[in-house]
Residue, then its C-alpha position, 0 to 999 in steps of 0.5 A: x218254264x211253263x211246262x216245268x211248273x206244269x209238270x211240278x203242279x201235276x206231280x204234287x196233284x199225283x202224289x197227293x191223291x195217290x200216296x198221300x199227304x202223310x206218306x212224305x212223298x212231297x218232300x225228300x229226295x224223290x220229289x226233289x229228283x222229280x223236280x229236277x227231272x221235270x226241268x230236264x224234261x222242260x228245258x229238252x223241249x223248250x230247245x227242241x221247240x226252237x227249231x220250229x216255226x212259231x206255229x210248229x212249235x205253239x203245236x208241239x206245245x199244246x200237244x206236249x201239256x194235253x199229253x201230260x195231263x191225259x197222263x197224270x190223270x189217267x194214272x191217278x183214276x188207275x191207280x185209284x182202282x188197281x192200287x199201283x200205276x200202269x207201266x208201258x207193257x200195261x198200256x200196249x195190252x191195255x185194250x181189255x182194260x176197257x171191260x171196267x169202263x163202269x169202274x173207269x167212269x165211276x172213278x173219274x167222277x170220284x176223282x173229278x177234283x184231282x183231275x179237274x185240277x190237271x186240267x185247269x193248270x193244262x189249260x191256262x199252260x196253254x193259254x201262257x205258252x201260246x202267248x209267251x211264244x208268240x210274244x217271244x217272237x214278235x220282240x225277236x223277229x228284226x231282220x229276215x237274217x238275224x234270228x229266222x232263216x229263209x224257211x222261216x224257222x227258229x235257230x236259238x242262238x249258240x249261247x242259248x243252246x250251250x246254257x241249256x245242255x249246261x242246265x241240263x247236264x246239272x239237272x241230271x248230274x243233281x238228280x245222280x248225286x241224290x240217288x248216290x248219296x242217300x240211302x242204299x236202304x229199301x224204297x229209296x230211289x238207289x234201290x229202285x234204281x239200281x235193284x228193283x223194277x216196280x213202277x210204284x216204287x219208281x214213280x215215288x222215287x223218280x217222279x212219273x215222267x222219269x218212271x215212264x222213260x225208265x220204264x221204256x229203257x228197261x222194256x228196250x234193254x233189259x233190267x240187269x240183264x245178263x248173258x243167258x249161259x252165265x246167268x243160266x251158270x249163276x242160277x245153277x250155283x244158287x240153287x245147287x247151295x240151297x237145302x232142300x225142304x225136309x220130310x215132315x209130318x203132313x207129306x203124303x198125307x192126301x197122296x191119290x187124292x183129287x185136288x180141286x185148286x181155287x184161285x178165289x177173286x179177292x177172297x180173304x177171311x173177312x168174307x168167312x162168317x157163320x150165318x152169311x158164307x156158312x160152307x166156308x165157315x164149316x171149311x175154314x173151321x175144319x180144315x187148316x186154317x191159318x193165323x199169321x197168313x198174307x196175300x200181298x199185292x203184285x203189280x199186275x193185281x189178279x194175274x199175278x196173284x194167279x202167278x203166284x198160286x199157281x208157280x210159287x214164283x215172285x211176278x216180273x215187275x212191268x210184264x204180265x208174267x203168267x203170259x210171258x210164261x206161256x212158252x216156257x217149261x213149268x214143271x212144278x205147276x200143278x197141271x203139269x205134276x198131276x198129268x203126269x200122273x195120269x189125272x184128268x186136268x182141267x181149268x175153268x174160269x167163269x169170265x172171258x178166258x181170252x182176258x190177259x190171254x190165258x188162253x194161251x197160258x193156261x194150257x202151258x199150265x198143264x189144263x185143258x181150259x175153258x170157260x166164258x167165251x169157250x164153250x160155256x155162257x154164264x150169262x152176261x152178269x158183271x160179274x159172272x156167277x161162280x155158282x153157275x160155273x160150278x153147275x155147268x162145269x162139274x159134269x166134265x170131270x165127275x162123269x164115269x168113263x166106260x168102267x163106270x169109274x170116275x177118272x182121277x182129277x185135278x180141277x183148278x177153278x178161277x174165280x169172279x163173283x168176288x170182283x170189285x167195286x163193291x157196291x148195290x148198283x151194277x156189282x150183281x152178284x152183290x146186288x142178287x145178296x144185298x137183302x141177305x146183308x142188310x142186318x149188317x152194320x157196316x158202310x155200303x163197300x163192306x156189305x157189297x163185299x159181303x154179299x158178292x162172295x156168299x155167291x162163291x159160298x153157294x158155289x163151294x156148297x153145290x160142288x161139295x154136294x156133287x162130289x158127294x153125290x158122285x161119291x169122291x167127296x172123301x176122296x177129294x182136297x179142296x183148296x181155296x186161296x185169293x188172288x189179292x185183298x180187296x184193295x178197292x176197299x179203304x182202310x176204314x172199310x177193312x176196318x169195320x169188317x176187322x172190327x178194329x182200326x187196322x195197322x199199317x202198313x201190313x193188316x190190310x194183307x192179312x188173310x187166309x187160306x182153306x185147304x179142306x177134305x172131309x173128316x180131316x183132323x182140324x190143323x192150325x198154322x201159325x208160322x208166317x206163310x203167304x200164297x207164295x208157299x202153297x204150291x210147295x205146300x200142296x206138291x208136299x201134301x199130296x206127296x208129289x216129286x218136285x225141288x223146292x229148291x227152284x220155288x220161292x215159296x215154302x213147304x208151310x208144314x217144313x222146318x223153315x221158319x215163315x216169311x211173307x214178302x211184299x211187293x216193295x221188298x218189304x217182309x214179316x217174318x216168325x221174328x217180326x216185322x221188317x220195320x220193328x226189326x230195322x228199328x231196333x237196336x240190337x245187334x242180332x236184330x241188324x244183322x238178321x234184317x240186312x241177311x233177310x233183305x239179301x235172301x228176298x232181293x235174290x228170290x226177286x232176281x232169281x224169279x225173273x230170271x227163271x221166267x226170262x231164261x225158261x230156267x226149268x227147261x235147262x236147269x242143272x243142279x247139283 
């Protein structure tokens, strides 16, 4: 009973300072499956505990209440700082998580009310149970053979143990009969149960205890997993039935053209202003710039918005993707296209490059990878310089080989000066501008953000000058696209950079891309689009062979209709949004939302499956 009403405390806590109040997340069928999974869980250890000695099973008590408010409170500081919680794959990596100790620090105190709360109600769990144990067995011991055998161990009575496999039984035949019964919708547990593996969404609808056991079973045995040859045969008939993007306009427009290819630390268009990032202002303003354009979040936050950039694949929910991918055959990927080609291909990253092991990815990528802790040394800044990357770099690719010519080349940068938390104390690349943004009126995080990335803006304008002095600035695209939003950021602080108070659920996501050459006719965009389409986009552009089919993404200068797609399956599209749609009441509108919500659980699926079955390597269309 005692763990039970511990384990509804901590999850109340959870939810309160992670979905928050007003999201519903206290009541409904995900907290009521949480409850009843909690008693489940209670009650398997109360049974368990009594086949143990008194000592034995007051040990395995204490030990039970101090890992569930290490866990519950490990995952609210994580959670805080990376916005989704961690999934076993996480933890069992998770020794570079160690890096962000500052943050992790920061955070605990920041959280210390919520956590404080944990650990009070761990404490006086434990304070009840010893005290109930010992209790329980004082008034239970008479003889020597009536409860306790020769070794001195518990045997619960055959009553005992058949009324708590009923309750138990009951705990989780209540929990199966919520997820049948209510909705099949999105985001509710029928969808997370059945459809979707994403810790979030798996915690909110199941509650933490049953998402981590959850999680493990999916990790062990597979999530839907079918036999390799039919899934291989199922994918081949999905692809073989879908159109082709058609030529357009903008194909081939930068073909022979160099390509450098930006993945920016949390950049979006509210670092872009005239007089602190003014290179930036004078790329988004000349090259294309986008309208209706989204960066979504994905579990693995950095590294799966690189997945995206660089693959125009949806990231495996619960694994590191880009890491996964390492063996596998990626043809589409933009190293690997212009290699092909005979370009010079090379991928730098300004912190260390053995960080989610892209060491090993990035290679498969088609580069030749280096960076911080390679043959490079930034300096030991948190976070490192990209101006400094760019000037220690760019010699590499923009040096005439014997023929006094410069090697066409493709160069893919990542990088970190944009990194969170945003603040004047220990983010120095912030602290190196925080002068150039005090005349702004706005709250500390939203100037720090400012200021981190006027560092990314001196790196563009160095690496303008060199190609210009190197005399390929004509000759080279510039493409510029973030990770993620600055999701450390509030709602209130993206609010001020807005200028307006934001709507949720979706402003948050709205960003931008730059995709720039000198002296190209200004483009603007207006169709929905997210990172997802730029790979596709830019294969179009610079007129490489490639089948669309096999990318989520979308040529964003095609015929097909925009579509941005979150994390939770939720969308927007030219049309609108999913939950203006799903509420209207108009037939065409019904019917467009449930064929939408088809064609994204299959770009969902078919991603992961295209990572689990290396799918390019043996992929066969028709």
């Amino acid at each position: 009973m005692i763990i039970f009403v511990l384990t509804v405390f901590l999850e109340i806590v959870l939810r309160l300072w992670t979905f928050g109040a007003a999201s519903g997340s206290l009541g409904g069928s995900g907290f009521a499956i949480a409850a009843f999974m909690s008693a489940f869980f209670a009650c398997l250890l109360d049974l368990a505990s009594r086949f143990m000695s008194g000592r034995a099973e007051k040990n395995l008590k204490t030990g039970m209440i101090i890992f569930l408010v290490m866990l519950y409170s490990s995952q609210i500081v994580y959670y805080d700082i990376f916005r989704t919680f961690y999934t076993v794959y996480s933890m069992a990596n998770g020794g570079q998580v160690l890096e962000f100790i500052r943050i992790i620090i920061d955070t605990i105190i920041e959280k210390i009310v919520p956590i404080g709360l944990n650990f009070m109600g761990g404490a006086m769990a434990i304070y009840a149970a010893r005290k109930l144990t010992d209790m329980r067995r004082a008034k239970g011991v008479k003889t020597e053979e009536g409860s306790r055998g020769k070794t001195g161990r518990n045997r619960p009575s055959k009553a005992l143990a058949i009324c708590s496999a009923a309750f138990m039984c009951t705990c989780l035949i209540a929990s199966a009969m919520i997820v049948e019964i209510g909705s099949h919708g999105m985001d509710t547990p029928y969808e997370y149960y059945y459809r979707t593996n994403e810790i979030k969404g798996n915690v909110k609808s199941f509650g933490l205890i049953s998402a981590v056991v959850l999680d493990i079973k999916r990790m062990a045995l597979g999530f839907n997993e079918v036999p390799e040859k039919d899934a291989i045969a199922e994918m081949n008939g999905y692809f073989s039935s879908q159109k082709e993007s058609s030529k357009n306009g903008m194909t081939g427009i930068f073909k022979g053209k160099n390509l450098i290819y930006i993945t920016a630390e949390s950049f979006t268009d509210l670092a872009i202003d005239k007089e602190h990032t003014p290179t930036l202002y004078k790329m988004s303003r000349e090259g294309v710039s986008f309208e209706n354009y989204y960066n979504p979040v994905w579990g693995v936050s950095t590294l799966d918005g690189e997945y995206v950039n660089c693959l125009g694949l949806i990231p495996k929910a619960g694994v590191w993707s880009m890491t996964e991918s390492s063996d596998n055959d990626l043809p589409y990927a933009l190293g690997n296209q212009f290699r092909k080609l005979g370009y010079v291909t090379k991928a730098y990253h300004d912190h260390d490059i053995n960080f989610y092991h892209r060491r090993k990815s990035h290679p498969n990528l088609g580069y030749d990878f280096d960076g911080q802790g390679g043959g490079y040394d930034f300096g030991d800044s948190w976070p490192e310089s990209d101006l400094e990357m760019i000037n220690q770099t760019t010699e590499a690719f923009l040096t005439p080989g014997e023929d006094g010519k410069i090697q066409p080349f493709h160069v893919y940068y990542l990088t970190v000066s944009g990194h969170m938390e945003y603040n004047f104390r220990y983010q120095e690349m912030s602290i190196k501008h925080e002068k150039e943004v005090s005349d702004l009126k706005l709250s500390e995080a939203p100037r720090a953000y400012k200021a981190a990335n006027m560092e990314l803006d001196l790196a563009m304008k160095l690496l303008i000058e060199r190609l210009d002095e190197a005399g390929v600035l004509e000759d080279t695209v510039i493409v510029i696209a973030g990770d993620h939003y600055p999701y450390t950021l509030s709602n209130d602080e993206i609010s001020q950079l807005r200028g307006h108070e934001i709507e949720e659920p979706y402003e948050k996501f709205k960003s931008t891309a730059i995709i720039w050459t000198p002296d190209m006719e200004p483009v603007t965009v207006t169709k929905a689009a997210s990172n997802l389409d730029l790979l596709p986009t830019i294969s179009n552009l610079f007129g490489l062979e490639y089948d669309s089919r096999l990318l989520m993404g979308r040529d964003i200068f095609g015929g097909e209709p925009g579509l941005v797609v979150f994390e939770d399956k939720d969308w927007i599209s030219d049309r609108g949004t999913r939950r203006e749609l799903a509420s209207s009441e108009g037939a065409s509108d019904l019917r467009y939302v449930k064929e939408t919500d088809s064609r994204i659980a299959d770009m969902f699926k078919y991603s992961a499956w295209i990572l689990d079955y290396d799918y390019y390597r043996s992929s066969k269309l028709s």
